[in-house]
C-alpha positions as CSV (number, residue, x, y, z in Angstrom):
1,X,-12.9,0.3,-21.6
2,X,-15.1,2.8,-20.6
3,X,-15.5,5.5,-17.9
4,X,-17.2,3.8,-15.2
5,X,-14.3,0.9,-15.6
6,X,-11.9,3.4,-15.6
7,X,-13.3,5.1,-12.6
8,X,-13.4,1.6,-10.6
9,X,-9.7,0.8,-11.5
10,X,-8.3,3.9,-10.1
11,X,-10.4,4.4,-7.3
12,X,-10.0,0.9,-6.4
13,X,-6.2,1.6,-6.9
14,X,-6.4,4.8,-4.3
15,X,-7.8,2.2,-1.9
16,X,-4.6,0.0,-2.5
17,X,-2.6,2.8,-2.3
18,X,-4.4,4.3,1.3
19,X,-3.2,0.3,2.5
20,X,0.1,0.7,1.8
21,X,0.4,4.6,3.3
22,X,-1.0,2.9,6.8
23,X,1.2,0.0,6.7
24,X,4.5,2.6,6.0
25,X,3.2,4.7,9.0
26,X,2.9,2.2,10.8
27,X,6.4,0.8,10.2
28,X,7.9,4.0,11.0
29,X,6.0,4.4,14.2
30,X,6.7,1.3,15.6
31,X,10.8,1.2,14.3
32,X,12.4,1.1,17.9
33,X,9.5,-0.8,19.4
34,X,11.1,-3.7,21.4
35,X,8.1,-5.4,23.1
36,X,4.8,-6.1,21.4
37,X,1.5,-7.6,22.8
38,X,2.4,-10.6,20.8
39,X,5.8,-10.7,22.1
40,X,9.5,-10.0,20.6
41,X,10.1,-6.6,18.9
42,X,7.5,-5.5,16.1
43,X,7.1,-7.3,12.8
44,X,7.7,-4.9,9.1
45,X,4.0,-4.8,8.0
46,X,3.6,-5.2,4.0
47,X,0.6,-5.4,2.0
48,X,0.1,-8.0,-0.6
49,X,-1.8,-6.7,-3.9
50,X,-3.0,-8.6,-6.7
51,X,-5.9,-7.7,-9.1
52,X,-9.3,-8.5,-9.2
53,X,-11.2,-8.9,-12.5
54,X,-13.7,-6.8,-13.8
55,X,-17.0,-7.8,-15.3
56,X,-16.6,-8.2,-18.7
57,X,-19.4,-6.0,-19.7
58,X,-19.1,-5.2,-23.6
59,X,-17.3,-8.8,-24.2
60,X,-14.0,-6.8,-25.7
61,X,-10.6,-8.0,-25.5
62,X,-9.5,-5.3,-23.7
63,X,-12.3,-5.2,-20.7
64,X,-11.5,-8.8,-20.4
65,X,-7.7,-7.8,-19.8
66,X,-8.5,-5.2,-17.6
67,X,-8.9,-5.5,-13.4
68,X,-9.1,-3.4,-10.0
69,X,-5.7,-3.8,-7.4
70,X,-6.8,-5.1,-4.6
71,X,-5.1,-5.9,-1.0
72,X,-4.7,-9.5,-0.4
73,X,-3.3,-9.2,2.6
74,X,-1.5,-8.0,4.9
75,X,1.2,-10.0,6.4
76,X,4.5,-9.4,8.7
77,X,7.9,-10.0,7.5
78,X,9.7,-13.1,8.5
79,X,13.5,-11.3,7.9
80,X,15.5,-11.2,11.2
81,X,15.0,-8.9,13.5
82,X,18.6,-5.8,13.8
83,X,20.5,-6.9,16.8
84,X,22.0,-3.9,18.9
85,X,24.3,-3.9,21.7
86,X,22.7,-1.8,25.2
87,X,23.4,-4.1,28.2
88,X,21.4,-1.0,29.9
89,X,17.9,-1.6,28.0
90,X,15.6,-3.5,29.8
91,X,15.1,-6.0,26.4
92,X,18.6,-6.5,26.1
93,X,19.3,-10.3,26.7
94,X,22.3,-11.6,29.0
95,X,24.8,-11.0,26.2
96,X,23.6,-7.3,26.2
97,X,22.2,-7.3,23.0
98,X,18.5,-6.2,22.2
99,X,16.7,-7.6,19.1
100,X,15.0,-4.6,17.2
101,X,12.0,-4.4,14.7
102,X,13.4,-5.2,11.4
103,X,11.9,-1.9,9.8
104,X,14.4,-0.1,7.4
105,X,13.9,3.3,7.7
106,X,15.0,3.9,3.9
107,X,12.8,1.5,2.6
108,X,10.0,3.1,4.1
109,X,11.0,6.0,3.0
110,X,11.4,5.2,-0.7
111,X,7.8,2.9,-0.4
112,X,6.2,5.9,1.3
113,X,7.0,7.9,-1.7
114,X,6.4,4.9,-4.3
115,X,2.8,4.9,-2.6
116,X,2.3,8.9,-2.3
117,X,3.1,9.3,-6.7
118,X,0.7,6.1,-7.1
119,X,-2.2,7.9,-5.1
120,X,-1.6,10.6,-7.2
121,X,-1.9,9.4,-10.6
122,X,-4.7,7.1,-9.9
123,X,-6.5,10.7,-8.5
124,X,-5.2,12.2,-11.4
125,X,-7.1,9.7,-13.8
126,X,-10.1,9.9,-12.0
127,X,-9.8,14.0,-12.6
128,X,-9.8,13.4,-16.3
129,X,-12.5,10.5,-16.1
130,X,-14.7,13.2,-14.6
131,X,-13.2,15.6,-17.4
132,X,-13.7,13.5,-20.3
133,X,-17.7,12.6,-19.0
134,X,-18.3,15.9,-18.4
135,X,-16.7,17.1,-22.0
136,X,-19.1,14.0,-23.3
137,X,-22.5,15.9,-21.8
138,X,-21.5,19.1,-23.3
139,X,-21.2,17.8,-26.3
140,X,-24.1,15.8,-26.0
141,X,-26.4,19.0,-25.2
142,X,-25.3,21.1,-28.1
């Protein structure tokens, strides 16, 4: 593989990784959210990734193994929404329960933090792309 791949992969990977932070924010903003525009509480947001492959430039077996994450989608989860007892919320239904967003404020928490380490080590690769490519020049000047 070499540095301009590498440099696609990870930056394409801190794209994927920006998706999923906006998605967790947006799950924890919206977790007691009981009426949306569409109707019902709000839906868990999760972002679908799969990989997209590279042009297989030098024709190695490698390069032709190697490709960029990329979001598929976006979608809502289908799970079942938490049902809390209020009779005193204006949501609740006429056995006083009041269906909530089914957003788990752990799992969030744990994805937030899955997504943060990601961001960093794809930034972290991209540091010691520039590194290597600048080491490369040096040595290429002497």
């Amino acid at each position: 593989m070499d540095l301009l791949n590498a440099m696609k992969v990870s930056s394409a990977g801190l794209s994927v990784q920006r998706a999923r932070m906006n998605a967790v924010s947006s799950n924890l903003a919206n977790i007691n959210t009981t009426r949306t525009p569409e109707g019902g509480p709000y839906r868990r947001k999760q972002v679908i990734v799969g990989v997209e492959p590279l042009a297989n430039q030098f024709k190695s077996v490698l390069d032709s193994q190697v490709g960029a994450p990329k979001v598929i989608e976006v979608k809502e989860d289908q799970s079942e929404f938490r049902k809390v007892y209020d009779p005193s919320h204006p949501d609740a239904d006429e056995s006083g329960n009041v269906s909530m967003p089914n957003v788990n404020m752990m799992q969030e928490m744990v994805d937030m933090l899955s997504a943060t380490r990601s961001y960093e080590a794809n930034a972290a690769v991209i540091n010691t792309v520039k590194s290597m490519a600048q080491k490369a020049i040096d040595l290429g000047n002497r």
